[in-house]
C-alpha positions in Angstrom: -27.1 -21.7 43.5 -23.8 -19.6 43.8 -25.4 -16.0 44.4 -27.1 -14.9 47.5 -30.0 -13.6 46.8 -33.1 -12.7 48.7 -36.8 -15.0 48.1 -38.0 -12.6 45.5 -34.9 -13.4 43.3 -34.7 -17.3 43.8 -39.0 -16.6 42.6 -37.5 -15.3 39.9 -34.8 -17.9 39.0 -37.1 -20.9 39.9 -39.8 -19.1 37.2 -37.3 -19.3 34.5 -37.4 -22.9 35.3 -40.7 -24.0 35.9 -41.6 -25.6 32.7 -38.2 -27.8 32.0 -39.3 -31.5 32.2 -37.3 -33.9 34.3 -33.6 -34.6 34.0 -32.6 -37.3 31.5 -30.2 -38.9 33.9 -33.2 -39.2 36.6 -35.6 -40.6 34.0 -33.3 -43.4 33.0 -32.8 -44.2 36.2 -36.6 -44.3 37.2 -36.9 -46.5 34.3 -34.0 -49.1 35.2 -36.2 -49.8 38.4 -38.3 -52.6 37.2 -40.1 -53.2 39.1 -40.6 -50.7 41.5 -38.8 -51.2 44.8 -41.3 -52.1 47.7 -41.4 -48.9 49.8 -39.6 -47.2 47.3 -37.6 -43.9 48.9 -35.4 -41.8 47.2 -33.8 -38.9 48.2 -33.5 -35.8 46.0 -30.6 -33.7 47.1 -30.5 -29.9 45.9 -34.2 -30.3 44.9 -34.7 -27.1 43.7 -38.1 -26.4 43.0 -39.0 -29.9 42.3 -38.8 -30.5 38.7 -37.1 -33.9 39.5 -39.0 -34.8 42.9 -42.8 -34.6 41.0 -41.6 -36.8 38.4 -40.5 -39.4 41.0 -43.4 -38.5 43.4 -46.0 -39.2 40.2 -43.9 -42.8 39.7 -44.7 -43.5 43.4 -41.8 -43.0 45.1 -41.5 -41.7 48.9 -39.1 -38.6 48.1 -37.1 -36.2 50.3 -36.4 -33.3 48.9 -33.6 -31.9 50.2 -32.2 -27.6 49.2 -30.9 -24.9 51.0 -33.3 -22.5 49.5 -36.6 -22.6 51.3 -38.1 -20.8 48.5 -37.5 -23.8 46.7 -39.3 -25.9 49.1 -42.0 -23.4 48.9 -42.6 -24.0 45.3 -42.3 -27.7 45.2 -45.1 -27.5 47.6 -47.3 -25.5 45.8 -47.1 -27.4 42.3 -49.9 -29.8 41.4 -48.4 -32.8 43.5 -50.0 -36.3 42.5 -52.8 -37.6 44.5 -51.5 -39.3 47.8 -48.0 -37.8 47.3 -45.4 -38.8 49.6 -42.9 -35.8 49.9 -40.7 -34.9 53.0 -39.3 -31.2 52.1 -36.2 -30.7 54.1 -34.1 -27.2 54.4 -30.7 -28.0 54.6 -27.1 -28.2 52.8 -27.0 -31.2 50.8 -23.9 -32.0 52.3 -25.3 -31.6 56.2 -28.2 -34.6 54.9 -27.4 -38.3 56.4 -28.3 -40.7 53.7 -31.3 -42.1 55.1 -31.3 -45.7 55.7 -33.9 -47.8 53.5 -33.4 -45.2 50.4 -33.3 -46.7 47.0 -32.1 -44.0 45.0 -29.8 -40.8 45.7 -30.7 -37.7 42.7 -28.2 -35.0 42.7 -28.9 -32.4 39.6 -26.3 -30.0 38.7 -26.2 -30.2 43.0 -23.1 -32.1 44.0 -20.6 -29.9 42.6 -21.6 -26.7 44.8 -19.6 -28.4 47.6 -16.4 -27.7 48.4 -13.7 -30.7 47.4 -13.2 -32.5 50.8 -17.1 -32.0 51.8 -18.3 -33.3 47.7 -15.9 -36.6 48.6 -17.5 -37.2 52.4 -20.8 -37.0 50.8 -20.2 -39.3 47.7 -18.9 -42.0 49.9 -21.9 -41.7 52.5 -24.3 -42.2 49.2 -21.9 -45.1 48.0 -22.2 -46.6 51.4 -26.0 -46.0 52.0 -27.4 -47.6 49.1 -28.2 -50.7 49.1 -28.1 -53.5 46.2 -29.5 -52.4 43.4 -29.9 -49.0 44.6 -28.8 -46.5 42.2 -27.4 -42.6 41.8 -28.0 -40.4 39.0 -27.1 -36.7 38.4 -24.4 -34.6 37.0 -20.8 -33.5 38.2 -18.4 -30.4 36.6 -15.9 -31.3 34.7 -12.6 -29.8 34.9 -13.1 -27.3 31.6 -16.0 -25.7 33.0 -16.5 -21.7 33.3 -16.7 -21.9 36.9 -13.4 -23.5 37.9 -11.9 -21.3 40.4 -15.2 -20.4 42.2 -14.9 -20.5 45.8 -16.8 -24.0 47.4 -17.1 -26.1 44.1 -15.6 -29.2 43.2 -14.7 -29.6 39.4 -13.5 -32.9 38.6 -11.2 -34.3 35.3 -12.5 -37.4 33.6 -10.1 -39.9 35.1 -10.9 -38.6 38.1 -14.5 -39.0 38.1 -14.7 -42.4 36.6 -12.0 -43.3 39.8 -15.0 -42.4 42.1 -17.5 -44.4 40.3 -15.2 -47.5 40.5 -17.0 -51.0 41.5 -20.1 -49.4 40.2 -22.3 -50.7 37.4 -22.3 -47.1 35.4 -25.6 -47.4 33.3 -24.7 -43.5 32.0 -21.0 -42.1 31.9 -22.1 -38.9 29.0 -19.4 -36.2 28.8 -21.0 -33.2 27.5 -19.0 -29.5 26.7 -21.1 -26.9 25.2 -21.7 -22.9 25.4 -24.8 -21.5 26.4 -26.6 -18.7 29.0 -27.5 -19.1 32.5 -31.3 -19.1 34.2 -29.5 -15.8 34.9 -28.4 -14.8 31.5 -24.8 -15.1 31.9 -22.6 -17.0 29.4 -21.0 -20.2 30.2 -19.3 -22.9 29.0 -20.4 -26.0 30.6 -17.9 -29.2 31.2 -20.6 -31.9 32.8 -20.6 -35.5 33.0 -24.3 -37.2 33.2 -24.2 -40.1 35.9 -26.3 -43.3 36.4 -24.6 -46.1 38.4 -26.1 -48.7 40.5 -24.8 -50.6 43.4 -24.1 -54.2 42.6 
């Protein structure tokens, strides 16, 4: 999120929300685990209000859930978790989270890109460097056509530039998508995003 706002208006946001089903860049990456890592962790970073973590949580996964907004953490909580869910809801920036040693996948939804350039870079390499073989990072980053470039604390990135970070990864997903559309808030924009799956050889 790029507007501060009190908990009635991320309630509002999140509602406008509720009912979108997983991301496809988490799902293929769920599915590429086969089979599922023994004590499998993951760690969801700008969590929002879950729509990612319960998908990983109903697969079996150990997730921490990681936003800024506790309102967000609030609602995650209150959905209908799975049985024996094993969620750790933590209130933080996602660039202040240590990658947690032991985790097996790193999800970062429309997330990464609200840091600013040097902080986006620290944390990509501390996600490069704590997975482990095999371990994988899906999620999407701004490219460098995007509405937003020039917004204070974001990191927008051109294509060469982005497939320069994801060097000496296997990229399962590399998708460039440009397209026009509204906001949760009803504001226009043109989004520049690439859609990320790479795994650690």
């Amino acid at each position: 999120m790029t507007e501060n706002e009190g908990s009635a208006g991320w309630a509002t946001y999140y509602s406008k929300l509720r009912d979108r089903p997983p991301r496809r860049t988490l799902l293929m990456a769920l599915d590429r685990f086969d089979p599922l890592p023994a004590a499998a962790l993951a760690l969801d970073l700008g969590c929002g209000d879950g729509r990612d973590a319960v998908e990983m949580l109903r697969r079996g996964w150990h997730v921490i859930a990681v936003d800024a907004e506790p309102e967000a953490l609030r609602l995650l909580q209150a959905r209908p978790l799975p049985p024996g869910s094993a969620l750790t809801p933590v209130v933080a920036r996602l660039e202040k989270v240590p990658v947690p040693v032991g985790v097996h996948l790193v999800n970062s939804s429309f997330a990464m890109p609200l840091c600013e350039s040097e902080a986006f870079r620290d944390l990509w390499w501390r996600i490069r460097d704590g997975l482990p073989a095999g371990g994988r990072f899906s999620g999407q980053w701004y490219g460098g056509r995007d509405s937003w470039v020039g917004r204070p604390g974001m990191t927008f990135l051109d294509r060469e530039q982005a497939l320069a970070l994801l060097d000496g990864l296997e990229v399962e997903m590399f998708e460039e998508e440009e397209s026009d559309g509204v906001t949760p808030r009803g504001k226009f924009k043109h989004w520049h995003v690439y859609h990320i799956v790479a795994r650690k050889p």
